[in-house]
C-alpha positions as CSV (number, residue, x, y, z in Angstrom):
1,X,0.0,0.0,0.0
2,X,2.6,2.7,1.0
3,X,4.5,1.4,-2.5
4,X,1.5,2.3,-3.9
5,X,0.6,5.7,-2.4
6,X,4.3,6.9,-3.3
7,X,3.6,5.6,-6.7
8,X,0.7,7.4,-7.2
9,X,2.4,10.8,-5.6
10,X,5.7,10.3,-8.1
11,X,3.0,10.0,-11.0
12,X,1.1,13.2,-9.9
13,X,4.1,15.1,-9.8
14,X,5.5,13.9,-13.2
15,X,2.1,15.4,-14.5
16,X,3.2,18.4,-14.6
17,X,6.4,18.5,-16.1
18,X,7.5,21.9,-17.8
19,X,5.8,23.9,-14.8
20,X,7.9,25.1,-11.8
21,X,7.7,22.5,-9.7
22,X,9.6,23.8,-6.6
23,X,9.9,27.8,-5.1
24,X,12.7,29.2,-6.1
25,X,12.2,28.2,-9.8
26,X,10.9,30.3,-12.8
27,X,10.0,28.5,-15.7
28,X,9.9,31.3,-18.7
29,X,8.4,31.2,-22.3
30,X,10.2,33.6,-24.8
31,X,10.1,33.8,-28.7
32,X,13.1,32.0,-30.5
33,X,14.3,35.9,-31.7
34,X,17.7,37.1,-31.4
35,X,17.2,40.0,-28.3
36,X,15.2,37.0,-26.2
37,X,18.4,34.3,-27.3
38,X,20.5,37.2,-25.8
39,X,18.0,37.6,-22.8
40,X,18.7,33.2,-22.0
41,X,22.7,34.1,-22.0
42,X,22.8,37.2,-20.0
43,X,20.2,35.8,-17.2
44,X,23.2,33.9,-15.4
45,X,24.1,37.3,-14.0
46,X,20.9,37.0,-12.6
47,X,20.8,34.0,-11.3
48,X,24.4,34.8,-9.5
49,X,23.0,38.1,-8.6
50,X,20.0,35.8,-7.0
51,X,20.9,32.4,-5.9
52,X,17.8,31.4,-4.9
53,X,16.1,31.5,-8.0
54,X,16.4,28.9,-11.0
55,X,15.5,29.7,-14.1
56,X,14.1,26.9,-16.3
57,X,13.5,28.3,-20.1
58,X,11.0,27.2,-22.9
59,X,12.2,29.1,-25.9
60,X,9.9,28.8,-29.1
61,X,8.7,29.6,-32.8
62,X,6.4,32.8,-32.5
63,X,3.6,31.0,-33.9
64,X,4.0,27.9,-31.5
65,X,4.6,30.1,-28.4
66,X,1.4,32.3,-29.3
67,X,-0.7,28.7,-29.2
68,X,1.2,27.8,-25.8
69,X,1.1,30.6,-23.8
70,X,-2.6,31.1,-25.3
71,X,-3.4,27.3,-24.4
72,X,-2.3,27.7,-20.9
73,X,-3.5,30.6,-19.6
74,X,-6.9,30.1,-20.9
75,X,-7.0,26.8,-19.7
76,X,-4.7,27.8,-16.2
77,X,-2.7,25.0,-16.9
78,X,-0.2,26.7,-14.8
79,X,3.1,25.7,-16.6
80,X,4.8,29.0,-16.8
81,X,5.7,31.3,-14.5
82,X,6.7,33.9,-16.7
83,X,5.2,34.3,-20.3
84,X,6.4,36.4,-23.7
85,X,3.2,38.3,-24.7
86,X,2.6,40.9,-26.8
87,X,0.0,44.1,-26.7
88,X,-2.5,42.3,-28.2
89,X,-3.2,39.7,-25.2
90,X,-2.1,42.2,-22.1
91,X,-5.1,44.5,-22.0
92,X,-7.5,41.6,-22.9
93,X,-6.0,38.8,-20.2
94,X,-5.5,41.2,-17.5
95,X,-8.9,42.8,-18.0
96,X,-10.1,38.8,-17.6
97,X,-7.9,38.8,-14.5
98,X,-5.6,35.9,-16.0
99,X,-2.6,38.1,-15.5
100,X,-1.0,39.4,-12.6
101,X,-0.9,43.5,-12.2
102,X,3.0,44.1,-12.3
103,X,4.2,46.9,-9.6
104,X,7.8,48.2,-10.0
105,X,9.7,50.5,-7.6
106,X,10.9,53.8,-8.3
107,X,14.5,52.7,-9.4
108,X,12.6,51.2,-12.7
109,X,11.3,54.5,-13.5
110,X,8.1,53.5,-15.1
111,X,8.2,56.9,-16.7
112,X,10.7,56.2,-18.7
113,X,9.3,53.7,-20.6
114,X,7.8,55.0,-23.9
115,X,3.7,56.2,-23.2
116,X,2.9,54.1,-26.4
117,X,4.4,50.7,-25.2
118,X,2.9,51.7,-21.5
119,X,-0.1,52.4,-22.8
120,X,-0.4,48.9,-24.8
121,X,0.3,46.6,-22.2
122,X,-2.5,48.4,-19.7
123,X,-5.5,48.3,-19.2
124,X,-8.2,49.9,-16.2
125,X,-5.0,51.7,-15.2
126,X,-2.8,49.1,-14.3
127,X,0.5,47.3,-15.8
128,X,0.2,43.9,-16.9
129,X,3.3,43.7,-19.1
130,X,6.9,45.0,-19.3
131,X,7.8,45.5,-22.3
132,X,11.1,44.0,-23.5
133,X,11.6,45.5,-26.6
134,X,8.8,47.5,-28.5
135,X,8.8,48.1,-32.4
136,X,6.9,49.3,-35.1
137,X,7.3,48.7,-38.8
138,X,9.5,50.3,-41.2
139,X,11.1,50.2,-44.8
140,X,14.7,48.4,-44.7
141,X,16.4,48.7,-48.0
142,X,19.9,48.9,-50.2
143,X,21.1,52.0,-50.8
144,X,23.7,50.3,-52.9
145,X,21.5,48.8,-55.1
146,X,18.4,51.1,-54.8
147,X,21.2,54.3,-56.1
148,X,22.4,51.7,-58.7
149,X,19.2,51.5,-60.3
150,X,19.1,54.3,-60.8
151,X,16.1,55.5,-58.4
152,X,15.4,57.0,-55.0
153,X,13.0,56.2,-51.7
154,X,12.2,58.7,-49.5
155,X,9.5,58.4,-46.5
156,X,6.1,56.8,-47.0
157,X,6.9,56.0,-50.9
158,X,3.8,54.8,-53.1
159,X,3.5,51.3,-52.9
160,X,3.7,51.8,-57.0
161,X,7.3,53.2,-56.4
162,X,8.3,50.2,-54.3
163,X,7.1,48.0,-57.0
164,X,9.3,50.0,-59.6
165,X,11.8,49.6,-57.5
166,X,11.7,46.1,-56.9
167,X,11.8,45.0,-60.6
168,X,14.6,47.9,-61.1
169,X,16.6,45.8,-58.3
170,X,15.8,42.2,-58.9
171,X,18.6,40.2,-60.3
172,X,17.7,36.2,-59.1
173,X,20.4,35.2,-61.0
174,X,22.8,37.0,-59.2
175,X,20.9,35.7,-56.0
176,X,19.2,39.2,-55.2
177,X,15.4,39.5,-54.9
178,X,13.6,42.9,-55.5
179,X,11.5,42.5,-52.5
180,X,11.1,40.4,-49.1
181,X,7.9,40.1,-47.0
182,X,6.3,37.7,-44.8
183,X,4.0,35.2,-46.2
184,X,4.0,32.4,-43.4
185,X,0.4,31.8,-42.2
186,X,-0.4,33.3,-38.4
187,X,-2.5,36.8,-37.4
188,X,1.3,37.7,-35.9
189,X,3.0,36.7,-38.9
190,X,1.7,37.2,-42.4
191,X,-1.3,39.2,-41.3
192,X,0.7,41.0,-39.0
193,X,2.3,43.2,-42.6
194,X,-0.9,42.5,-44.8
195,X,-2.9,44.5,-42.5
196,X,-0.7,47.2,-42.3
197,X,-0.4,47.1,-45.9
198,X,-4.2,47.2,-46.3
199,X,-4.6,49.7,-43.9
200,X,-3.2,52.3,-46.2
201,X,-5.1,50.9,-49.0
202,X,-8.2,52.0,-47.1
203,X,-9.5,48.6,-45.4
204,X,-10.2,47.5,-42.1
205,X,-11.4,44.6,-40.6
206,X,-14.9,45.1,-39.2
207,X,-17.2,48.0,-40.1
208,X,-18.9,49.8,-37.0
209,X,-21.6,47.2,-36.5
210,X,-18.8,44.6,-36.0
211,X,-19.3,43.0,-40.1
212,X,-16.1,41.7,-41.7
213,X,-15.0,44.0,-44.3
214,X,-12.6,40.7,-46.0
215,X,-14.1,41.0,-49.5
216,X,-14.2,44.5,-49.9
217,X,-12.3,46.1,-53.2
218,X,-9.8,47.8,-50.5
219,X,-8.7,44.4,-49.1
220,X,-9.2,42.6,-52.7
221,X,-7.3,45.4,-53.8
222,X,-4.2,45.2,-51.2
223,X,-3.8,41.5,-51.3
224,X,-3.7,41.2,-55.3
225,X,-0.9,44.1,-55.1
226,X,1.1,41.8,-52.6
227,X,0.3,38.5,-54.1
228,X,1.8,39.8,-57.6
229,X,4.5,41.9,-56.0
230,X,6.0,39.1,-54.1
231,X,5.2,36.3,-57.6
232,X,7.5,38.8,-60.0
233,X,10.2,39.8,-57.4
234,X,10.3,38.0,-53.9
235,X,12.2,35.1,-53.0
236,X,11.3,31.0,-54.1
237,X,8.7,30.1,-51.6
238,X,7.9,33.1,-49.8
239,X,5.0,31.7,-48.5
240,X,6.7,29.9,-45.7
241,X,8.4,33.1,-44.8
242,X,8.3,34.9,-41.4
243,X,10.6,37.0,-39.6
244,X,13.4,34.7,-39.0
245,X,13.3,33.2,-42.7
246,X,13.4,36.6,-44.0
247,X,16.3,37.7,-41.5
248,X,18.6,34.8,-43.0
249,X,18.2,36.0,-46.4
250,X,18.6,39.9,-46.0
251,X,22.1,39.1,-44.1
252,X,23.1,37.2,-46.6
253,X,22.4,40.3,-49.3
254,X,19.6,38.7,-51.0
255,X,16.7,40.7,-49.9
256,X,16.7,44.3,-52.0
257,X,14.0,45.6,-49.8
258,X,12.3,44.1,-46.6
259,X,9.0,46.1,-45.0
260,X,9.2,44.5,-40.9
261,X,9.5,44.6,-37.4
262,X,11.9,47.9,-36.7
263,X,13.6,45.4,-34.4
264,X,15.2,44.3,-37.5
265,X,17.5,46.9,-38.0
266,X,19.9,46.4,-34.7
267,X,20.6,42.7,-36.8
268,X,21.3,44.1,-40.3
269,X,23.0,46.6,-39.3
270,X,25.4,44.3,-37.3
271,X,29.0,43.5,-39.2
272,X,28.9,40.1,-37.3
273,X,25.7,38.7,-38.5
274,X,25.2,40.7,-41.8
275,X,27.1,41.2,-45.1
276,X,25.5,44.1,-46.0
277,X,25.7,46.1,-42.5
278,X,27.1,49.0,-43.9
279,X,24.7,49.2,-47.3
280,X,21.2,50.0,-45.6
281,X,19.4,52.7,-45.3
282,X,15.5,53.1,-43.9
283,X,12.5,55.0,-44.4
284,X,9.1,54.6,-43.1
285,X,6.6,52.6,-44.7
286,X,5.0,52.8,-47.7
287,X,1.5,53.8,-48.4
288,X,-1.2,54.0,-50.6
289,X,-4.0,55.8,-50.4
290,X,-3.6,56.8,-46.5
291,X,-0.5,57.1,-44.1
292,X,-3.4,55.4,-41.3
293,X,-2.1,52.2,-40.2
294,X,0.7,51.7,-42.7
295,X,3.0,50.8,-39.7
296,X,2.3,48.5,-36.4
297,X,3.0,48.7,-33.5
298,X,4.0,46.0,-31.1
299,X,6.1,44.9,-28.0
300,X,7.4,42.0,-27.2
301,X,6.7,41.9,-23.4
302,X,7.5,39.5,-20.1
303,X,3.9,38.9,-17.7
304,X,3.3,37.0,-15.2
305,X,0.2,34.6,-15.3
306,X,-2.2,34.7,-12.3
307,X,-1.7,31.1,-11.2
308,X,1.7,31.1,-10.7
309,X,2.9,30.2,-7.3
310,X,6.5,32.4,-8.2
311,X,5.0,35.5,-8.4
312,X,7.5,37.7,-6.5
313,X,10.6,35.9,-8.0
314,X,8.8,36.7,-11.4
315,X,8.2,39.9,-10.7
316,X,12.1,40.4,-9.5
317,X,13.0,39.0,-13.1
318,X,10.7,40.8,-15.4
319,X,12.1,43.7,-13.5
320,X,15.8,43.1,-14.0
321,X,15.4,42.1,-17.8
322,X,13.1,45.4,-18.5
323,X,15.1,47.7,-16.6
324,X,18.1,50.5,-17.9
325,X,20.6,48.1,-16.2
326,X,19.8,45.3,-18.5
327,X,19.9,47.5,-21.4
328,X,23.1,48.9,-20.2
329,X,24.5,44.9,-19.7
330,X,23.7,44.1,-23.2
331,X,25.4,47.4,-24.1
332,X,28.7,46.2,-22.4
333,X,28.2,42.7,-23.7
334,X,27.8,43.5,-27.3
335,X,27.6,47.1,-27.9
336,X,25.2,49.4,-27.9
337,X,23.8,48.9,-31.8
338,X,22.8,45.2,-30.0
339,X,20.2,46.5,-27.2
340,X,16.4,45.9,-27.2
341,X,14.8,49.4,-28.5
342,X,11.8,51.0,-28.7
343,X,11.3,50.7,-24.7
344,X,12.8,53.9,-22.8
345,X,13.0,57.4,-23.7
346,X,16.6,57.3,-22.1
347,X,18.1,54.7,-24.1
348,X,17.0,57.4,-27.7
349,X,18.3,60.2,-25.4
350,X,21.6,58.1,-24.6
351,X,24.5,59.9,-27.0
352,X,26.4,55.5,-27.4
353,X,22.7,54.4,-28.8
354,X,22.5,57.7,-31.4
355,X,26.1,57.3,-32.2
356,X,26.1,53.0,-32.5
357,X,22.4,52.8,-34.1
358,X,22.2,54.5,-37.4
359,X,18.5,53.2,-37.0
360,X,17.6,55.0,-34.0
361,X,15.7,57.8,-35.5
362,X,13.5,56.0,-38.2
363,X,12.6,53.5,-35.5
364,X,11.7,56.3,-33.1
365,X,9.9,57.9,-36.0
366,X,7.9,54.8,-36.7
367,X,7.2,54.0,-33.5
368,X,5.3,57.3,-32.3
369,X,3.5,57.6,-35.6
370,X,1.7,54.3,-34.9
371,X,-1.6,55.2,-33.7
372,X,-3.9,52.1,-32.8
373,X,-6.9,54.3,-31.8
374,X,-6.7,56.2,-35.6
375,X,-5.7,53.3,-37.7
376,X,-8.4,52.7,-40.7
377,X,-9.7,54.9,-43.7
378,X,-13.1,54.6,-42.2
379,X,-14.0,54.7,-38.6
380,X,-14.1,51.4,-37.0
381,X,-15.5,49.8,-33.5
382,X,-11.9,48.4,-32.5
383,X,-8.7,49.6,-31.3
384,X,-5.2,48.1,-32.8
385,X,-3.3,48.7,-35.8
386,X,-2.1,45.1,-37.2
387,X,-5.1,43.5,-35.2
388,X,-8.5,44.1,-33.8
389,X,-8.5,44.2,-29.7
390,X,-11.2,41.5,-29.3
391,X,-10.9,37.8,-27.8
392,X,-12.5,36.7,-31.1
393,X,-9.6,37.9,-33.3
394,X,-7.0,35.6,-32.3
395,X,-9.0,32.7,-34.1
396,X,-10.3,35.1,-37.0
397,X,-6.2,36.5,-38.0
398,X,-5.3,32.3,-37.8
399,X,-7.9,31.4,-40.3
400,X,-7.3,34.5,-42.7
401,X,-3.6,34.2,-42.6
402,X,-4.2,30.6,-44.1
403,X,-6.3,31.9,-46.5
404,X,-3.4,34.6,-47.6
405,X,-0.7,32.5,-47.3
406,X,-2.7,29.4,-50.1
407,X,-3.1,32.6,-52.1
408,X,1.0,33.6,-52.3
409,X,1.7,30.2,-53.1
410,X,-0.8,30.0,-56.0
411,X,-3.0,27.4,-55.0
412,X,-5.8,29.2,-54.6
413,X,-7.0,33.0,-56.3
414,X,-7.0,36.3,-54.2
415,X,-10.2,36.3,-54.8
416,X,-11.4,32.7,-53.5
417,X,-9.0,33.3,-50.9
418,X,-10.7,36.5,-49.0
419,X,-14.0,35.0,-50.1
420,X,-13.0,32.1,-47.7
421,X,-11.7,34.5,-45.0
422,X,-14.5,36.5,-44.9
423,X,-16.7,33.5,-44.0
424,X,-14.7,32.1,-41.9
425,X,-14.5,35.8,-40.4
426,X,-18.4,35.9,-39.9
427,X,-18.9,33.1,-38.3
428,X,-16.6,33.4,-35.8
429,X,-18.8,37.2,-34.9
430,X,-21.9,35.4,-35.2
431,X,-20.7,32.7,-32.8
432,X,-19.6,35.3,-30.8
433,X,-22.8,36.9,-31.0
434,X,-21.6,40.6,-32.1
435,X,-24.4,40.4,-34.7
């Protein structure tokens, strides 16, 4: 009998595995991106700085982490103690009161940290996110190749002058491609820029009585646009493309122009991971019939899920890895071009960060032109600039971004493609019952 009882209490335990099992540890789920890689090495100071506290990490794919994290917490399967979120799920978990309000002592200087990202991760008047880096979106492009061509870009160009552009630039045979963007399914990957882009075409998601707007001529429109810019002069199989994909192949000079994360430019502007660090210049993005949307905004930020047991150990780590010291760490680690941006007023005001990031400006530019309250053409019922802030939306993005993505690889026509979206749009409202 007592075999068995222990039995029984070794299988409970084992159940679940991947949570912290014991005080003291913090399991964490981060993105597989190259500031939260950096975050993993760096948080052994940490953990000398505070021996009392393990750090177990779960680092992922940004779609596979969105579906973890998202799994969990709605299910309070309790297997992190610290999660990677973004401003999309703060306001709308901590609202549900799946998230635990984060407090921070005057050292952090909350202040500091840029009203926008701030402003994003709240909600009722209270933090539920730090934000580890923040970003917007912005035009990355050669100047090598762009002043070869013969041609110019300056700020929110025509998306007709980026397609002239691109087939001025594209040489495949010399391994170049006119143009880079995301095509890899996810309502954070490929819808992520396609909504931005059709944001400036005049689209939106939902009117204001909550309809999906998916087969309207502004969306038909934007998405025919990208489908054929990205057939004539993006990369072979660009329909698997995300952020990492397309990262690989801009520092390796094949990518003539990339529209993404502003995050991007601390990586290709770096002589040790790119080949073409000192042949970029940026502008913001471009636009076609309105500046309204045509950039995100975003942060990648650290939160701390109601049902952990840790909660005062996470809080002491979300506020060492948000803080000016860390910033200041990965400064003396790698130099300042390498920190996590678009955070703190003080790390723009620092003179080492203006000098190291030629980036800095455009990326502050972007960044506090992204308006997610004034974001469509036409007056919607939702806030958000590459998404909608509803519950519903997480689900609705997924199945669209399929839809998108079968329409870059040719399998299926723009047209079929939204008609299919906006179905599968409306009956997730109706189920829902917003209508």
């Amino acid at each position: 009998m007592k075999k068995l009882l222990l039995s029984m209490f070794a299988a409970t335990m084992s159940i679940g595995s991947g949570s912290a099992a014991f005080a003291g540890e913090l399991t964490i789920a981060t993105v597989n991106n190259g500031h939260m890689v950096e975050m993993q090495k760096l948080s052994k100071q940490f953990e000398a700085q505070n021996r009392d506290i393990k750090l177990n990490w779960v680092v992922l794919e940004e779609g596979t982490l969105r579906q973890r994290v998202t799994t969990d917490i709605t299910t309070g399967g309790g297997q992190f103690d610290v999660m990677t979120i973004g401003m999309y799920e703060a306001p709308i978990w901590g609202g549900k009161g799946w998230l635990k309000k984060l407090d921070f002592n005057t050292d952090y200087d909350i202040l500091d940290v840029l009203p926008a990202m701030r402003g994003g991760l709240s909600t009722g008047g209270k933090v539920y996110a730090a934000p580890f880096y923040g970003e917007s979106s912005m035009l990355m492009y050669r100047k090598d190749l762009v002043k070869a061509a013969g041609m110019t870009i300056e700020d929110n160009p025509s998306w007709g002058h980026i397609r002239d552009v691109a087939a001025a630039i594209h040489n495949p045979q010399d391994g170049v491609y006119g143009i880079c963007l995301r095509g890899k399914p996810g309502w954070g990957d490929n819808m992520a820029f396609l909504t931005t882009m059709a944001n400036s075409f005049g689209a939106r998601w939902f009117d204001e009585e909550w309809k999906p707007q998916l087969d309207s001529p502004a969306w038909e429109h934007a998405v025919t646009f990208y489908v054929d810019l990205m057939t004539k002069y993006g990369p072979p199989g660009s329909s698997s493309n995300s952020f990492n994909e397309i990262l690989a192949l801009y520092n390796e000079g094949k990518c003539g122009m990339w529209i993404d994360a502003t995050i991007a430019a601390s990586f290709i502007t770096d002589p040790k991971q790119s080949k073409v660090a000192n042949k970029i210049a940026f502008a913001q993005s471009p636009i076609a019939v309105t500046t309204r949307g045509a950039n995100w905004l975003w942060a990648w930020a650290l939160a701390i899920p109601a049902g952990t047991k840790q909660s005062a150990d996470a809080q002491k780590f979300i506020s060492w890895a948000t803080s000016k010291e860390y910033i200041e760490l990965v400064a003396k680690t790698n130099g300042w071009a390498s920190v996590p941006t678009g955070t703190r007023t003080s790390t723009y005001n620092n003179p080492n960060f203006q000098k190291a990031a030629v980036f800095a400006d455009a990326e502050l530019k972007a960044i506090l032109s992204a308006d997610p309250k004034n974001s469509t053409l036409e007056p919607t019922p939702y806030q958000g600039v590459q998404f909608a802030a509803i519950p519903e939306f997480q689900a609705i993005g997924i199945a669209v971004g399929q839809q998108m993505s079968a329409a870059l690889a040719g399998n299926i026509s723009v047209k079929e493609a939204l008609k299919r979206a906006q179905k599968a749009a409306d009956r997730e409202m109706r189920k829902a019952r917003y209508y």
